[in-house]
C-alpha positions in Angstrom: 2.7 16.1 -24.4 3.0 12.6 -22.4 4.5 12.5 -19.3 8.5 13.1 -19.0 9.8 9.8 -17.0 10.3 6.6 -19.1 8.1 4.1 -17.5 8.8 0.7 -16.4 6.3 -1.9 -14.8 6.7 -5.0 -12.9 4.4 -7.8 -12.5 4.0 -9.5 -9.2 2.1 -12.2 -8.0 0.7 -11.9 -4.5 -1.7 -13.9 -2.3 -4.2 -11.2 -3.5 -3.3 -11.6 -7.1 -1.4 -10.3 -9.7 -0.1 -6.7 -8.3 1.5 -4.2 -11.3 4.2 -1.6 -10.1 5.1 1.3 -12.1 7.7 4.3 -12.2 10.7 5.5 -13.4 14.5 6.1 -12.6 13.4 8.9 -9.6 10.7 6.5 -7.8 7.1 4.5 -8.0 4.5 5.9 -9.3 1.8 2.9 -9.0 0.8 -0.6 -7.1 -1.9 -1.7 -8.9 -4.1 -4.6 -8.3 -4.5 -6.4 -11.4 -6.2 -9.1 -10.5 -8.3 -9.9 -7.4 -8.1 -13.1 -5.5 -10.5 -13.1 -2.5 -8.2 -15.5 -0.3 -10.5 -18.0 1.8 -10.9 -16.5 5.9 -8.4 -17.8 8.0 -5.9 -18.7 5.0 -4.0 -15.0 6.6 -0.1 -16.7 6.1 -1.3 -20.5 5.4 1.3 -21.1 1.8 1.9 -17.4 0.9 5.4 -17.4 0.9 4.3 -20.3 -2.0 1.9 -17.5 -3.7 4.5 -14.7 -4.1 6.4 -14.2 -7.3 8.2 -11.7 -9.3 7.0 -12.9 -12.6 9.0 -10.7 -15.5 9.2 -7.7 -16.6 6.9 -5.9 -18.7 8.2 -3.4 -20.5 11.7 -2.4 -20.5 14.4 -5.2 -20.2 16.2 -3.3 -17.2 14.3 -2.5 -13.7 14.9 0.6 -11.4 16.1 0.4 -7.9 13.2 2.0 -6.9 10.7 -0.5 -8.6 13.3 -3.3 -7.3 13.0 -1.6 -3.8 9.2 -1.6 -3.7 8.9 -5.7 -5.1 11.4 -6.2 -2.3 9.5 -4.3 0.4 6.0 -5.9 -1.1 7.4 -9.6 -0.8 8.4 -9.0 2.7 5.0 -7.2 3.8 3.0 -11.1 2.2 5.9 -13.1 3.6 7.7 -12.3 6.6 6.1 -8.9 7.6 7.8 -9.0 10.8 10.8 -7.6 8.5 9.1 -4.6 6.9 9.9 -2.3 9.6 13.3 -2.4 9.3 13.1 -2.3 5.0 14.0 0.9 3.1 10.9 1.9 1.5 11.2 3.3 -2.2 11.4 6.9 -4.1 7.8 7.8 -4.8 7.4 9.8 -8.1 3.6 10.3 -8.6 2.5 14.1 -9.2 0.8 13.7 -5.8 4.1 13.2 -4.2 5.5 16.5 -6.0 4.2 19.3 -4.4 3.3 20.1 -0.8 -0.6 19.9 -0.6 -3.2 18.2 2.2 -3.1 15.1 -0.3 0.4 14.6 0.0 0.7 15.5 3.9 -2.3 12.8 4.2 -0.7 9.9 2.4 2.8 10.5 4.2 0.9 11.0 7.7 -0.6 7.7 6.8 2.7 6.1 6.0 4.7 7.6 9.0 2.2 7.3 12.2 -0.2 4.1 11.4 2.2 1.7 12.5 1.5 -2.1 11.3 -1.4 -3.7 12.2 -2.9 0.1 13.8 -6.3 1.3 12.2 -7.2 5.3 12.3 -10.3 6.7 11.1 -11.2 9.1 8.4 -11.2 11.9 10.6 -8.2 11.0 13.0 -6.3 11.1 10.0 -7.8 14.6 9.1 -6.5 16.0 12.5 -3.1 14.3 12.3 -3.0 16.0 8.5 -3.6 19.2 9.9 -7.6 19.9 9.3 -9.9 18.1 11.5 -13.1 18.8 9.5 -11.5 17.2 6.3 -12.8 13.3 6.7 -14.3 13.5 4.0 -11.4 15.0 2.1 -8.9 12.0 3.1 -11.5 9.9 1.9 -11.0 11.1 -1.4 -7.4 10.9 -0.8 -7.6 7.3 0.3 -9.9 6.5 -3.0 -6.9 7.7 -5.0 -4.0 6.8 -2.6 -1.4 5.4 -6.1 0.3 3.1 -3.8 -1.4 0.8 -1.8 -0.1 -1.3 0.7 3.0 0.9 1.0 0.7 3.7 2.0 -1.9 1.7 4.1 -5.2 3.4 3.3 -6.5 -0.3 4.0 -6.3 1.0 7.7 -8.4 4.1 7.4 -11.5 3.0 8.8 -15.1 4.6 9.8 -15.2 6.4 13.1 -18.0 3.6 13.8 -15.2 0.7 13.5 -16.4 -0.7 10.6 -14.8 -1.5 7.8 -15.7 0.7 5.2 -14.5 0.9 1.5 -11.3 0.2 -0.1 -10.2 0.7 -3.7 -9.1 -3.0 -3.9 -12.5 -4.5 -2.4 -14.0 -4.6 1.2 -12.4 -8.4 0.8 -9.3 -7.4 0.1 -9.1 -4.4 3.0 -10.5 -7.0 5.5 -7.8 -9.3 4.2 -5.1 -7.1 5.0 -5.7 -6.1 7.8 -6.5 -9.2 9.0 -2.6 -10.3 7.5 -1.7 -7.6 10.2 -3.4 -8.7 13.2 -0.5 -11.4 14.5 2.4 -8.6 14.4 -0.3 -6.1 16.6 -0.5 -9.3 18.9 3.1 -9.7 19.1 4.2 -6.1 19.5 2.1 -6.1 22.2 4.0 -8.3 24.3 
């Protein structure tokens, strides 16, 4: 028996590519990276308002608020971030969001206290989840984190400082959180 929500997708084209969202009437389910683009170092905001579309729908004609909120919210993060802050983020409806587990405390600890252009590593974000010897646990968690971006896992890094893996390529981590640097700057002031 297939899942109970009707699913809708959107197509949207980033500075990183083509990104697919997914979900139904109660929330997202998905960000997807479709295609990668491995923009050139130091092109960080050089023509991305240019680069970001919402090309059509696939699938359903009509779109949820939800899926609408999340297009909204990823076109600010590529082209004015300094306005995500202050977005409503959307419903999330994945079956990791629908029961109370470490996974789920992870990804929302992620979302709530890594603020913009912040990094924490695998095992700070153990601790803030509640288990201090999980590391490797929220690296399984960030491996399977469905919604990118939203949920940063792009600023889980090692406890060494480097970089470390990312779902949507190394490039593409050190891409975004290179994007994120000028709002750290500037909040700092």
């Amino acid at each position: 028996m297939g899942s109970p929500c009707r699913m809708k997708h959107k197509v949207l084209e980033s500075p990183l590519g083509k990104i697919e969202i997914s979900g139904c009437d109660a929330g997202v389910h998905r960000i997807k990276l479709l295609e990668k683009m491995f923009p050139r170092p130091g092109s960080r905001r050089d023509g991305i308002e240019a680069s970001f579309t919402r090309e059509g729908l696939k699938g359903p004609k009509e779109m949820t608020t939800e899926l609408d909120k999340c297009a909204a919210w990823l076109e600010a993060y590529f082209c004015a971030p300094e306005t995500v802050e202050g977005l409503p983020l959307p419903a999330f409806h994945h079956p990791f969001f629908q029961q109370d587990s470490f996974r789920r405390r992870v990804l929302y600890k992620l979302m709530t206290a890594v603020k913009f252009g912040d990094t924490v590593s695998y095992g700070q974000l153990a601790a803030l989840a509640g288990n201090s010897r999980a590391a490797r646990a929220v690296g399984g968690v960030m491996r399977h984190n469905p919604v990118p971006i939203i949920i940063p896992c792009h600023r889980v890094i090692c406890s060494s400082g480097k970089t470390g893996n990312y779902t949507g390529g190394v490039g593409v981590k050190e891409w975004l959180l290179e994007h994120e640097k000028p709002l750290k700057r500037k909040g700092a002031n």
